[in-house]
C-alpha positions in Angstrom: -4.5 4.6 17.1 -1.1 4.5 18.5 2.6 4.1 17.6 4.3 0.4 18.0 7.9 -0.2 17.2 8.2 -3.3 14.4 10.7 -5.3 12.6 11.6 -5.0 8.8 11.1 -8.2 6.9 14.4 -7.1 5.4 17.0 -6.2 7.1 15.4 -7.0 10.7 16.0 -3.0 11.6 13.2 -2.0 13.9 10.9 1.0 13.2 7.9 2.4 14.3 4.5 2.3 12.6 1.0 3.9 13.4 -1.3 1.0 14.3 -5.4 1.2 13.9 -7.9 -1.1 15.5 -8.3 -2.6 18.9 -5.4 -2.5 21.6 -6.2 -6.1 21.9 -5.5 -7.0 18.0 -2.2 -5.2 17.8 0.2 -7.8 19.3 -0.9 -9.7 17.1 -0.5 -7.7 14.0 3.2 -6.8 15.8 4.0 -10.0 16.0 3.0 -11.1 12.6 4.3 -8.0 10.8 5.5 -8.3 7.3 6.1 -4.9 5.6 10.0 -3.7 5.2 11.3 -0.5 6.3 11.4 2.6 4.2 15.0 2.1 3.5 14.2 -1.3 2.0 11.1 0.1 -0.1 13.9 2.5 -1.6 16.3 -0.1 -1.9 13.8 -2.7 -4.1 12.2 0.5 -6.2 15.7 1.2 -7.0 16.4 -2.7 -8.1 13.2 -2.5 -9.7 14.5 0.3 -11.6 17.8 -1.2 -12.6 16.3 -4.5 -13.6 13.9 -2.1 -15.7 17.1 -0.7 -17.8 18.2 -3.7 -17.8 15.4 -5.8 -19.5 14.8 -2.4 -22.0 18.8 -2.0 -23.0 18.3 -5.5 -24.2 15.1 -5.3 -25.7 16.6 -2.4 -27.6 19.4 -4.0 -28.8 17.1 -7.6 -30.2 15.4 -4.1 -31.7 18.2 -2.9 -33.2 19.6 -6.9 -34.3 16.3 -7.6 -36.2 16.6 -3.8 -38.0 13.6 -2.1 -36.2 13.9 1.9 -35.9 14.9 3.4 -32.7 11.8 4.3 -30.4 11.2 8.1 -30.6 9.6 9.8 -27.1 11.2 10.7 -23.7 14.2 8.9 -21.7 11.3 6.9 -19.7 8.6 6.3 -22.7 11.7 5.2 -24.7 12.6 2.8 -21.7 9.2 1.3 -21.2 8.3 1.1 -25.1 11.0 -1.5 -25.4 9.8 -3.8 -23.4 6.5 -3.6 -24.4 7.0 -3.6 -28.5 8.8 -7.0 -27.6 6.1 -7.9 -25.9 3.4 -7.0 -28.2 5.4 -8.7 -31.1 5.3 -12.2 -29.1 2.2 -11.5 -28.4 1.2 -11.0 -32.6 3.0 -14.4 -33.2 0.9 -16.0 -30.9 -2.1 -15.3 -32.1 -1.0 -15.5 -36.1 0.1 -18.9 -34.4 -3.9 -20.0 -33.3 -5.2 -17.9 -36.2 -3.3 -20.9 -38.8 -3.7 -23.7 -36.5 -7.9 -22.1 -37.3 -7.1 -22.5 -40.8 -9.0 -18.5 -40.5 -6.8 -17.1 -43.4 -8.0 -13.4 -43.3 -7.0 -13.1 -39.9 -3.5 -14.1 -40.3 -3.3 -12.0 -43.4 -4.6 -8.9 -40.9 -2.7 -9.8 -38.2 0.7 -9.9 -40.8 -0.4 -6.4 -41.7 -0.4 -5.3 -37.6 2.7 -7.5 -37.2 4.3 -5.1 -40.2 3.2 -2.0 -38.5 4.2 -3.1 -35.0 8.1 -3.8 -36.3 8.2 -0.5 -38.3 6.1 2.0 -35.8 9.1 4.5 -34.3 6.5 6.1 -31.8 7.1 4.9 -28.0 3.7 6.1 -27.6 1.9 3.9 -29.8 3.3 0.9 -27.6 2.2 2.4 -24.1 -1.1 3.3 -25.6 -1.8 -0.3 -26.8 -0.4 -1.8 -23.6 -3.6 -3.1 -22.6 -4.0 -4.9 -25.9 -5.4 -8.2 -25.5 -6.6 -10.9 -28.1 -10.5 -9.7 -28.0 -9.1 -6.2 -28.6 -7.5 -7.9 -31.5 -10.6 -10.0 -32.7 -12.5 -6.5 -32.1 -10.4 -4.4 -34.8 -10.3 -7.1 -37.3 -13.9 -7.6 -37.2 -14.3 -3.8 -37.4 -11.9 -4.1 -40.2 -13.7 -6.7 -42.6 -16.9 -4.5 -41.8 -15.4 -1.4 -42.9 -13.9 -3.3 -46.1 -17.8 -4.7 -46.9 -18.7 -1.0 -46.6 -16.1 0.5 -48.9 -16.9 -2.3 -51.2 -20.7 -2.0 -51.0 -20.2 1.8 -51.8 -18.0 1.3 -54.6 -20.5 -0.5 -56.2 
């Protein structure tokens, strides 16, 4: 392992790095170098950041516009639930979108009933928990749904 001095992708500012492998591999890896600087990794979290608060602030206020409540959590839960309640309400349209074209009434009627809860729910939470969400997660709960309703049904008998 040794030390080699290498130039940011960036801003072109050189700076040393700790190389690994064979001495004969490593002017090679110098000369086809692509990482950035520390200065630039700080420099593109913070624009990541910014572009972060930027995309939520106006997620909020398309929230706020179409009468949903304001996400309740911390500064950063708030931030990120934003973006992701937008996303998750595309996301419902979609599929109620496939579920007609399907002509699979019960479905649509279900996912109304999630589209309902997802436009009312205040908790930031409940968004960052059902990030992950995808359409078999979907197809999952409503078929876990129909066989909890035969149930109930069955046992009202």
């Amino acid at each position: 392992m040794a030390w080699e001095q290498v130039k940011c992708n960036n801003c072109g500012e050189k700076y040393r790095v700790q190389m690994y492998g064979k001495h004969r591999d490593r002017e090679w890896k110098i000369n086809n170098w692509n990482g950035i600087c520390d200065s630039c990794k700080e420099k593109n979290k913070q624009l990541k950041i910014e572009e972060q608060k930027k995309e939520s602030q106006k997620n909020a206020q398309i929230a706020k516009e179409k009468g949903m409540p304001e996400l309740i959590g911390s500064e950063k839960q708030i931030q990120w639930a934003e973006t992701l309640r937008m996303k998750r309400i595309e996301f419902i349209k979609l599929l109620i979108g496939k579920a007609l074209q399907e002509d699979n009434k019960d479905y649509v009627k279900w996912l109304k009933m999630k589209f309902e809860k997802t436009i009312t729910n205040s908790s930031a939470k409940f968004f960052i928990d059902l990030r992950n969400s995808d359409e078999n997660s979907f197809k999952t709960a409503f078929n876990n749904y129909q066989l909890k309703q035969q149930a109930e049904k069955f046992l009202n008998q």
